[in-house]
PQR file with spaces between the fields and no chain letter, atoms N, CA, C, O and H, PARSE charges and radii, in Angstrom:
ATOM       1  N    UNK     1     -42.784   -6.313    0.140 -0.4000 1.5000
ATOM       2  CA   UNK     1     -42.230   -5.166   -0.568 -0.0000 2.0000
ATOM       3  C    UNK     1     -40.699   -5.270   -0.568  0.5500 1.7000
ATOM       4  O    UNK     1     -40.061   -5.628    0.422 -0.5500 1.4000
ATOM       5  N    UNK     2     -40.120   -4.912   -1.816 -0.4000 1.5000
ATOM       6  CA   UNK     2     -38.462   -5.804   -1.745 -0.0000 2.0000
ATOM       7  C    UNK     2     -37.644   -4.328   -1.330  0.5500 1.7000
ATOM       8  O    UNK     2     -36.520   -4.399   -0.834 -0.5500 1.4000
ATOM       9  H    UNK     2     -40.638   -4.622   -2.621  0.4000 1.0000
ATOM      10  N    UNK     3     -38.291   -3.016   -1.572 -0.4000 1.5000
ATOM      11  CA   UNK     3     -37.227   -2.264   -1.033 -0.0000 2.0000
ATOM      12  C    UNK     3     -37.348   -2.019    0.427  0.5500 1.7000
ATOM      13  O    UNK     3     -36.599   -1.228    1.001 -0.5500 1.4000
ATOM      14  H    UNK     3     -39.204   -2.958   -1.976  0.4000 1.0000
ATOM      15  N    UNK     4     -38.478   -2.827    1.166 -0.4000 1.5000
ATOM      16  CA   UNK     4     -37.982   -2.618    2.450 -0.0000 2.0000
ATOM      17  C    UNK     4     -36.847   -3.879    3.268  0.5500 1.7000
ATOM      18  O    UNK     4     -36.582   -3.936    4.468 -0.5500 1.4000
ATOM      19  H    UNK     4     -39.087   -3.470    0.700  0.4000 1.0000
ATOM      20  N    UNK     5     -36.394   -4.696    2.273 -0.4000 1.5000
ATOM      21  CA   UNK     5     -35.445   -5.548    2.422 -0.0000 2.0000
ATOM      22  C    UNK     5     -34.184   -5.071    2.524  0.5500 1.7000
ATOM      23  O    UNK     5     -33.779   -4.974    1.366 -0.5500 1.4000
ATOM      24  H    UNK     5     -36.610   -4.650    1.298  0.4000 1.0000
ATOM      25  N    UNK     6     -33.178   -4.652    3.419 -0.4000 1.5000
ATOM      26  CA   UNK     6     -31.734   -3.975    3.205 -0.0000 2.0000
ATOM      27  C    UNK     6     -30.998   -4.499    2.745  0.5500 1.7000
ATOM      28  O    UNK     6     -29.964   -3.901    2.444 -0.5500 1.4000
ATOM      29  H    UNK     6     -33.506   -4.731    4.360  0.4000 1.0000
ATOM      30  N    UNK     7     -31.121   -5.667    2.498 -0.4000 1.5000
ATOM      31  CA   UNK     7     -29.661   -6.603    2.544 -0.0000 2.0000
ATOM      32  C    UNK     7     -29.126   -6.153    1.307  0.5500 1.7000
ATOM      33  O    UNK     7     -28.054   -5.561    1.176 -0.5500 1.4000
ATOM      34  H    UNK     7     -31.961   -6.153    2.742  0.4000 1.0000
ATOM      35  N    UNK     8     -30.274   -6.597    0.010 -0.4000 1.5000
ATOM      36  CA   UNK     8     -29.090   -6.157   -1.834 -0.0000 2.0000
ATOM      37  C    UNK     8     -29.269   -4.366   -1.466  0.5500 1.7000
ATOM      38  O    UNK     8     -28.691   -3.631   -2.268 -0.5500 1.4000
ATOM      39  H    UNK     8     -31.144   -7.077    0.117  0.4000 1.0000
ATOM      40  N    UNK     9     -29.712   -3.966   -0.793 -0.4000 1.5000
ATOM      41  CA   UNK     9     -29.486   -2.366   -1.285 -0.0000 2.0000
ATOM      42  C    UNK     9     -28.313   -2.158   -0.484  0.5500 1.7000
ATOM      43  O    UNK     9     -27.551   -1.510   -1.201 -0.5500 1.4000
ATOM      44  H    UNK     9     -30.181   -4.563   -0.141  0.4000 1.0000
ATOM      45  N    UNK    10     -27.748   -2.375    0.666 -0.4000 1.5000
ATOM      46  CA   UNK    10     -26.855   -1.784    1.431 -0.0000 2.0000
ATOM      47  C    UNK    10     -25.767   -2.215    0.783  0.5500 1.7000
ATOM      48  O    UNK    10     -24.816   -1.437    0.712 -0.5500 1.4000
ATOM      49  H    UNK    10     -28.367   -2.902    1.248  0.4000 1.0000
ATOM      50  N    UNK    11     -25.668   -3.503    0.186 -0.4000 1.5000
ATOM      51  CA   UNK    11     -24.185   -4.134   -0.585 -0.0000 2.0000
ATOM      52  C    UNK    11     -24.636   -3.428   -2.180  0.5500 1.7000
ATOM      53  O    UNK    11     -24.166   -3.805   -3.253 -0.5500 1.4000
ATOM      54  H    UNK    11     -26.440   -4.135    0.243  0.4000 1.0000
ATOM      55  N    UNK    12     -24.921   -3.121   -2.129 -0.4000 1.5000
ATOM      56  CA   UNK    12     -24.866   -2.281   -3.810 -0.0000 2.0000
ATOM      57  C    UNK    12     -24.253   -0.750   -3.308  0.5500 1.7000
ATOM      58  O    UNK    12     -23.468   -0.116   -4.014 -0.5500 1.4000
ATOM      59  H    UNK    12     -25.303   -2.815   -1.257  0.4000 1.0000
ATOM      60  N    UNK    13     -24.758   -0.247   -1.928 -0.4000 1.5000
ATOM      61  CA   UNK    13     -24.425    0.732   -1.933 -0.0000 2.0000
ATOM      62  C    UNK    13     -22.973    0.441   -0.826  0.5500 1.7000
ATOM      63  O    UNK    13     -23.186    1.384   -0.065 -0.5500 1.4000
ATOM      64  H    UNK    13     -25.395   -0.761   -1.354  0.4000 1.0000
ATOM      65  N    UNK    14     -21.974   -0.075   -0.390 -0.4000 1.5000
ATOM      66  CA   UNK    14     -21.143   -0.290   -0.045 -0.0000 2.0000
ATOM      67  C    UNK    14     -20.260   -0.726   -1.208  0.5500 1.7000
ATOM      68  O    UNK    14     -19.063   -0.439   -1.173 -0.5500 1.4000
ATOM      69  H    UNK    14     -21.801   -0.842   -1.009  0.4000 1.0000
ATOM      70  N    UNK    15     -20.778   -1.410   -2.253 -0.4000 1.5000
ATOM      71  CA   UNK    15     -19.646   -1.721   -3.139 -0.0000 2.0000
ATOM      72  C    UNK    15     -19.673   -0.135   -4.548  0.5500 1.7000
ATOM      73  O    UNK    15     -19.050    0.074   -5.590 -0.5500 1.4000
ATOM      74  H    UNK    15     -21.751   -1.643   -2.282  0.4000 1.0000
ATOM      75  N    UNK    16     -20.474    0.433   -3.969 -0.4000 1.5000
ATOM      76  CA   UNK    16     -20.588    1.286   -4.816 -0.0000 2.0000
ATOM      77  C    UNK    16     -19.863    2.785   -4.230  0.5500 1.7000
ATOM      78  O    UNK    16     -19.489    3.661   -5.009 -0.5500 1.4000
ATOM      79  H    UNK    16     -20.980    0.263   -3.123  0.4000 1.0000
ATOM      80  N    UNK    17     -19.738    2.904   -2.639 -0.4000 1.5000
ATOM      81  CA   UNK    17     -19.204    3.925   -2.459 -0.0000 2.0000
ATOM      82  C    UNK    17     -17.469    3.269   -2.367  0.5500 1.7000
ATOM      83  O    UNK    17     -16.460    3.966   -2.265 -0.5500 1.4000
ATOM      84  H    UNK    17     -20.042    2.192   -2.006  0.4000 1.0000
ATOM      85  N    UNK    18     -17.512    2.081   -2.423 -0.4000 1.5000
ATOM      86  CA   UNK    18     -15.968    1.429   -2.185 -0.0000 2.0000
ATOM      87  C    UNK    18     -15.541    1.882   -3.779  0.5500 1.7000
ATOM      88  O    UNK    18     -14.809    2.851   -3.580 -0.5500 1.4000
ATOM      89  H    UNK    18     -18.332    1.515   -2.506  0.4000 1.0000
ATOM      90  N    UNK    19     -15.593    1.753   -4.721 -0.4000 1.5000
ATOM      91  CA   UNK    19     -15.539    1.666   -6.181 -0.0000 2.0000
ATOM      92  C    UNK    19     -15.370    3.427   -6.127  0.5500 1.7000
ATOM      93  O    UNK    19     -14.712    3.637   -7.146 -0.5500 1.4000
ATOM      94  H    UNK    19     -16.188    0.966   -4.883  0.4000 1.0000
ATOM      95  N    UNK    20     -15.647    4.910   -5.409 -0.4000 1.5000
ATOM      96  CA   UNK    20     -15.961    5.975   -5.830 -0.0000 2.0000
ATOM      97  C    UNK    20     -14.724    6.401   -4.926  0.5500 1.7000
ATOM      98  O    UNK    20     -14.205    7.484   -5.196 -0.5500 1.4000
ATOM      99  H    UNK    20     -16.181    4.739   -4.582  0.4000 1.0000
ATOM     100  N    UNK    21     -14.042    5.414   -3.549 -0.4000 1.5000
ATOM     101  CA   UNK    21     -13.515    5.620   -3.232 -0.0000 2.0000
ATOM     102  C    UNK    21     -12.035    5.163   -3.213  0.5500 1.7000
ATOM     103  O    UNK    21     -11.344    5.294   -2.202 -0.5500 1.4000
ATOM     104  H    UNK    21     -14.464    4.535   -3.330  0.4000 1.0000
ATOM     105  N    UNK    22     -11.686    4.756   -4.080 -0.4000 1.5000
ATOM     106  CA   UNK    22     -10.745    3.491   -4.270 -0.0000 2.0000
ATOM     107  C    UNK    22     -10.596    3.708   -5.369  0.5500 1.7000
ATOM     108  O    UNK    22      -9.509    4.276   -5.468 -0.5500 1.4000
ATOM     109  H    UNK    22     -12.246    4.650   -4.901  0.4000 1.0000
ATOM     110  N    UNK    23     -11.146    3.575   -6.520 -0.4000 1.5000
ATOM     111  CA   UNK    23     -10.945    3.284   -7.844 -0.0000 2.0000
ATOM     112  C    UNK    23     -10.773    4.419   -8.612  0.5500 1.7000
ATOM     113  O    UNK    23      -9.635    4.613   -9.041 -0.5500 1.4000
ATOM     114  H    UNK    23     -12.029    3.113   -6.439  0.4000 1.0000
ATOM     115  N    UNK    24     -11.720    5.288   -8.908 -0.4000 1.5000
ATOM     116  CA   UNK    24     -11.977    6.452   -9.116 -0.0000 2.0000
ATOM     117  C    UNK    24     -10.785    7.481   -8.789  0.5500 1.7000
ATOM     118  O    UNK    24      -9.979    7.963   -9.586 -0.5500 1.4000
ATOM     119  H    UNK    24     -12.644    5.130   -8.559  0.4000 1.0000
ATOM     120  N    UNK    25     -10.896    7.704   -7.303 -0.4000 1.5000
ATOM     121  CA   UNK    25      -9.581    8.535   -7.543 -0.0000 2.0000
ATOM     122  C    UNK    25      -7.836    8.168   -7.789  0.5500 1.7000
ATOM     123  O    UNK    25      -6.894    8.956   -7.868 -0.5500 1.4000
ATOM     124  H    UNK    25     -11.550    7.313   -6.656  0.4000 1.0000
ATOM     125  N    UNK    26      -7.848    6.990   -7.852 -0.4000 1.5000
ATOM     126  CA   UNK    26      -6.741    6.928   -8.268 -0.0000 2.0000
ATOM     127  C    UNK    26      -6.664    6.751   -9.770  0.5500 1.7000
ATOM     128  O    UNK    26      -5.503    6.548  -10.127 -0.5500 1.4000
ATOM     129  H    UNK    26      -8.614    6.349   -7.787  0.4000 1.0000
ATOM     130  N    UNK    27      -7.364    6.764  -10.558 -0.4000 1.5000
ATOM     131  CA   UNK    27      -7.734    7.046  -12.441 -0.0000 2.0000
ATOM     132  C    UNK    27      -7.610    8.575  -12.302  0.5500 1.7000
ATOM     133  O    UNK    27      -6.677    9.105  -12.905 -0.5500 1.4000
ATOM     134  H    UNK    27      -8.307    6.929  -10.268  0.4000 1.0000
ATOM     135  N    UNK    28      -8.382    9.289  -11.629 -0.4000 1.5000
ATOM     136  CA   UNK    28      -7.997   11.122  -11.633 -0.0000 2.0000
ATOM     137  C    UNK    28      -6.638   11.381  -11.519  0.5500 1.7000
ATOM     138  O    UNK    28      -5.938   11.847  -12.418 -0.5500 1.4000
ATOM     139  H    UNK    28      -9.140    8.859  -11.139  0.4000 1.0000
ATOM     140  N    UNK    29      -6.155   10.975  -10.044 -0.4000 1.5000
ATOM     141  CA   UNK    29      -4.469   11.448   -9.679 -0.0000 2.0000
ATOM     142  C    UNK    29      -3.694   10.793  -10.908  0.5500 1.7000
ATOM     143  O    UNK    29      -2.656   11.454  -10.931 -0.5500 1.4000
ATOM     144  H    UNK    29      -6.723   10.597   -9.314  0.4000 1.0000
ATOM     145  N    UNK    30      -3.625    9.961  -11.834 -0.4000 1.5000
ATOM     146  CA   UNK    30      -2.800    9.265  -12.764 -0.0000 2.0000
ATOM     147  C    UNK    30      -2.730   10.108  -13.658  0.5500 1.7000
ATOM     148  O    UNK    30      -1.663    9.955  -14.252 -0.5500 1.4000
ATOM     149  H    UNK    30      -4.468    9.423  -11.815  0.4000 1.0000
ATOM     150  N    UNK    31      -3.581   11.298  -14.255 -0.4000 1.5000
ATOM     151  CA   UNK    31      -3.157   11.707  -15.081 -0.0000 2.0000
ATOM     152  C    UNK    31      -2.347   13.059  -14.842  0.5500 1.7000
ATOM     153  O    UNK    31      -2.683   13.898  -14.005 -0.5500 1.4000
ATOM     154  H    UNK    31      -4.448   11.422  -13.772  0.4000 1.0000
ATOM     155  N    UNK    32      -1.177   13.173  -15.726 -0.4000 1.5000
ATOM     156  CA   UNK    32      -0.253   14.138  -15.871 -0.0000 2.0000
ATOM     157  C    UNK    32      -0.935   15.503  -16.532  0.5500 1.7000
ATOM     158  O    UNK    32      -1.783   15.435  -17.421 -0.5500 1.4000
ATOM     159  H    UNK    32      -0.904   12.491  -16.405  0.4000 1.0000
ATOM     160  N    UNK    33      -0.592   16.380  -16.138 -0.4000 1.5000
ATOM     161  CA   UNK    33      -0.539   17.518  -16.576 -0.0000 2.0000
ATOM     162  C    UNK    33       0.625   18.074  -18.306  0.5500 1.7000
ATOM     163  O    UNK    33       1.850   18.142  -18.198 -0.5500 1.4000
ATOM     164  H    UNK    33       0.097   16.435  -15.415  0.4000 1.0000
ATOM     165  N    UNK    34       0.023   18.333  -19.454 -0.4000 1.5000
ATOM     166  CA   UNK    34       0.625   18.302  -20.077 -0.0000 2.0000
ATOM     167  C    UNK    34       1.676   19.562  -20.436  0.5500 1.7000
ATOM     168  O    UNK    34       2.280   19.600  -21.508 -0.5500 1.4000
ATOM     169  H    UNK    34      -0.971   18.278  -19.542  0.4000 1.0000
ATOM     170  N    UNK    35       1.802   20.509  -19.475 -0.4000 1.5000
ATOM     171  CA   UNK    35       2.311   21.525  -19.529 -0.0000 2.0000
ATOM     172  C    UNK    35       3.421   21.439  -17.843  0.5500 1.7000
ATOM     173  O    UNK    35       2.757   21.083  -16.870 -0.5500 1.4000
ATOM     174  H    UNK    35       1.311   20.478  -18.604  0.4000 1.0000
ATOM     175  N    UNK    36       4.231   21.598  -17.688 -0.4000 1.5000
ATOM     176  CA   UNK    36       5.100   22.128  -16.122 -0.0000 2.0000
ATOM     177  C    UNK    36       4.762   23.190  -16.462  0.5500 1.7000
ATOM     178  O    UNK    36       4.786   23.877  -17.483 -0.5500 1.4000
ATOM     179  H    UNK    36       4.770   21.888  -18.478  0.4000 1.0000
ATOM     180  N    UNK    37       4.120   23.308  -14.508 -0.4000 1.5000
ATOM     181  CA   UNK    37       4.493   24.515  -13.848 -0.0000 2.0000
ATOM     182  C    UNK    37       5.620   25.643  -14.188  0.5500 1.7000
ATOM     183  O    UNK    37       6.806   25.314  -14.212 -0.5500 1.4000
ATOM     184  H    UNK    37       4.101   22.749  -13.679  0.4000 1.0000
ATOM     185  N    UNK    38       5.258   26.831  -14.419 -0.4000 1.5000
ATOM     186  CA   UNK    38       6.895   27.706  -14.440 -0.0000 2.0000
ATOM     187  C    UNK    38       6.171   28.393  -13.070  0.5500 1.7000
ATOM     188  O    UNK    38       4.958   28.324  -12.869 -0.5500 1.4000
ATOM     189  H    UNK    38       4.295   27.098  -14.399  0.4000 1.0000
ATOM     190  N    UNK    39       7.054   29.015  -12.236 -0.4000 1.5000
ATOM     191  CA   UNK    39       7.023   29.907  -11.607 -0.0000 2.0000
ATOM     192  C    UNK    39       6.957   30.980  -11.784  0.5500 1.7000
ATOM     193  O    UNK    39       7.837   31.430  -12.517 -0.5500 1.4000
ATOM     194  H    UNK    39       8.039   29.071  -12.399  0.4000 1.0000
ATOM     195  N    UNK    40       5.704   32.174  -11.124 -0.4000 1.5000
ATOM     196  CA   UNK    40       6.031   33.726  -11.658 -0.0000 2.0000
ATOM     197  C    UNK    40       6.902   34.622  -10.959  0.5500 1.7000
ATOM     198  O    UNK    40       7.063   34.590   -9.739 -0.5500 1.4000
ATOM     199  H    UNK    40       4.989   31.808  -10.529  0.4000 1.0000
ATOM     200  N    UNK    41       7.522   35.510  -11.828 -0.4000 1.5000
ATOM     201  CA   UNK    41       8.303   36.397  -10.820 -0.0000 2.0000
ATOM     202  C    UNK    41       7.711   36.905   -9.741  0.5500 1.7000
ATOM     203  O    UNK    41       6.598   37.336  -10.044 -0.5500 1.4000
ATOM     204  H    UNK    41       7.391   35.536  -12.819  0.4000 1.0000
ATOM     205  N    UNK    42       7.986   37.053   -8.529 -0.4000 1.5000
ATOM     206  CA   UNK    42       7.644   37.824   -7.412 -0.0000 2.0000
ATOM     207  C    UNK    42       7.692   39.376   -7.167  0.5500 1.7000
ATOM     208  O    UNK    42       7.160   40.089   -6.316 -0.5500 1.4000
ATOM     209  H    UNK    42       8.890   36.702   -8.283  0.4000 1.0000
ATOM     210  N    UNK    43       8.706   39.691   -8.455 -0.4000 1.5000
ATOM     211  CA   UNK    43       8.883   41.415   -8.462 -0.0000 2.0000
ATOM     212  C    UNK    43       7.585   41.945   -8.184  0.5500 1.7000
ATOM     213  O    UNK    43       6.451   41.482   -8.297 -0.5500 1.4000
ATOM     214  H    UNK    43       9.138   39.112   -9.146  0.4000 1.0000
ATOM     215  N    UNK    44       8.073   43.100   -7.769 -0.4000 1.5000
ATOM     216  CA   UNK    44       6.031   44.221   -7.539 -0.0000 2.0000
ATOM     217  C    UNK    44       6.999   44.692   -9.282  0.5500 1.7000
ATOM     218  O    UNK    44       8.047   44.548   -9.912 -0.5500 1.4000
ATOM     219  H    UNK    44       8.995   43.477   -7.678  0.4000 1.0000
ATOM     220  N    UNK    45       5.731   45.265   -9.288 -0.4000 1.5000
ATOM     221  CA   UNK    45       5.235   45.994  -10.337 -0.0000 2.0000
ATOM     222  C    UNK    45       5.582   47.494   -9.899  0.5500 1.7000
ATOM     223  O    UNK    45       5.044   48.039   -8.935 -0.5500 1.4000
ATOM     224  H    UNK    45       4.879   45.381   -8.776  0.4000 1.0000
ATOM     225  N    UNK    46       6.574   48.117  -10.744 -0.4000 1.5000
ATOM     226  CA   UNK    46       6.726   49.974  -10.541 -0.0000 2.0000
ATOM     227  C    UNK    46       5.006   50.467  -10.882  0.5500 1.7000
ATOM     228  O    UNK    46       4.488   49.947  -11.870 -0.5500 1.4000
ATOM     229  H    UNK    46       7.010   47.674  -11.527  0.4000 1.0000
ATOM     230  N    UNK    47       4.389   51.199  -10.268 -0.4000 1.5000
ATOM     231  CA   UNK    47       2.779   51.547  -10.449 -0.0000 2.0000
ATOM     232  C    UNK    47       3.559   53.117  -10.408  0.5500 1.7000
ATOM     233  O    UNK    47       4.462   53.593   -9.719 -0.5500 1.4000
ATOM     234  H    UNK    47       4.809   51.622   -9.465  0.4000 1.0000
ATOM     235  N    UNK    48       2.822   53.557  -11.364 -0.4000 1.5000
ATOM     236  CA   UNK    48       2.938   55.506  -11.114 -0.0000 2.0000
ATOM     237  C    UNK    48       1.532   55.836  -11.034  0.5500 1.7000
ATOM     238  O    UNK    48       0.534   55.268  -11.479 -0.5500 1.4000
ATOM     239  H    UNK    48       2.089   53.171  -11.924  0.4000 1.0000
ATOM     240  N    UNK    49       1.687   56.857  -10.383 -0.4000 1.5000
ATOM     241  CA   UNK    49       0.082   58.160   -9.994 -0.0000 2.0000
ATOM     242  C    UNK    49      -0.313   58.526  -11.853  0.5500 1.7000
ATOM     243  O    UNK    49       0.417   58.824  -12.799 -0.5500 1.4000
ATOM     244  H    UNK    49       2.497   57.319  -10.022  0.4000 1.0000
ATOM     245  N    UNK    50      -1.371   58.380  -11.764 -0.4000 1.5000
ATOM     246  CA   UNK    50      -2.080   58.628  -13.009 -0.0000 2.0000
ATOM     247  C    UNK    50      -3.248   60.304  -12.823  0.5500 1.7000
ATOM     248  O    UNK    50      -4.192   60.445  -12.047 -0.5500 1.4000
ATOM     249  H    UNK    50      -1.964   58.138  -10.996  0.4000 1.0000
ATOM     250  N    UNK    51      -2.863   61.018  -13.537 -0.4000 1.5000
ATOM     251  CA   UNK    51      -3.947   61.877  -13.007 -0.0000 2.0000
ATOM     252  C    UNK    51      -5.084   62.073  -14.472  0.5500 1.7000
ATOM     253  O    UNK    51      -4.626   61.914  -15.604 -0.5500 1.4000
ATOM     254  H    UNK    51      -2.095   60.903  -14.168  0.4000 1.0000
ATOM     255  N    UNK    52      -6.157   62.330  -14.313 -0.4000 1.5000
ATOM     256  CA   UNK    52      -6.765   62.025  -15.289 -0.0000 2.0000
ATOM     257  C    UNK    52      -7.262   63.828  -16.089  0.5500 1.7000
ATOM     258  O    UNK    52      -7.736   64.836  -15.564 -0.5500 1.4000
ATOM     259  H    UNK    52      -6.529   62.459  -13.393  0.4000 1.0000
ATOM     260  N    UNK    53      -6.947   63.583  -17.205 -0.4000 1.5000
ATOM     261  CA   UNK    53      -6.729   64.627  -17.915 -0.0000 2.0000
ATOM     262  C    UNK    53      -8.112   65.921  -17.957  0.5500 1.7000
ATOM     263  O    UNK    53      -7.996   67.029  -18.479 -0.5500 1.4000
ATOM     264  H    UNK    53      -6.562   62.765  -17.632  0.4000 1.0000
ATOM     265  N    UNK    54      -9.065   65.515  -17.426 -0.4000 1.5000
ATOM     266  CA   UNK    54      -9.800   66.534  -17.243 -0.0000 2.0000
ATOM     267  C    UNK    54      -9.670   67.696  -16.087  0.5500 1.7000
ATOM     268  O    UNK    54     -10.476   68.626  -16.053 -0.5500 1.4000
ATOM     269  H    UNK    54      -9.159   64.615  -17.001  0.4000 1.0000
């Protein structure tokens, strides 16, 4: 029975988590964002008491 053989499954799955770990994320981090960051103001907000008209 060949899947109780480890040898091609463990190197498929070593070159396969090497490739998810290595390769992969450095293709994600490469891409730029097409907008900069702005910063928001930190002011609070003036809030007034609302009373409701009934």
């Amino acid at each position: 029975m060949p899947q109780l053989n480890p040898s091609p499954w463990f190197a498929i799955l070593v070159f396969s988590w090497i490739i998810f770990l290595t390769i992969i994320p450095t293709k994600i981090l490469s891409h730029v964002a097409p907008n900069e960051l702005t910063p928001v103001n930190e002011e609070k907000h003036k809030t007034e008491p609302w009373d409701w008209p009934w």
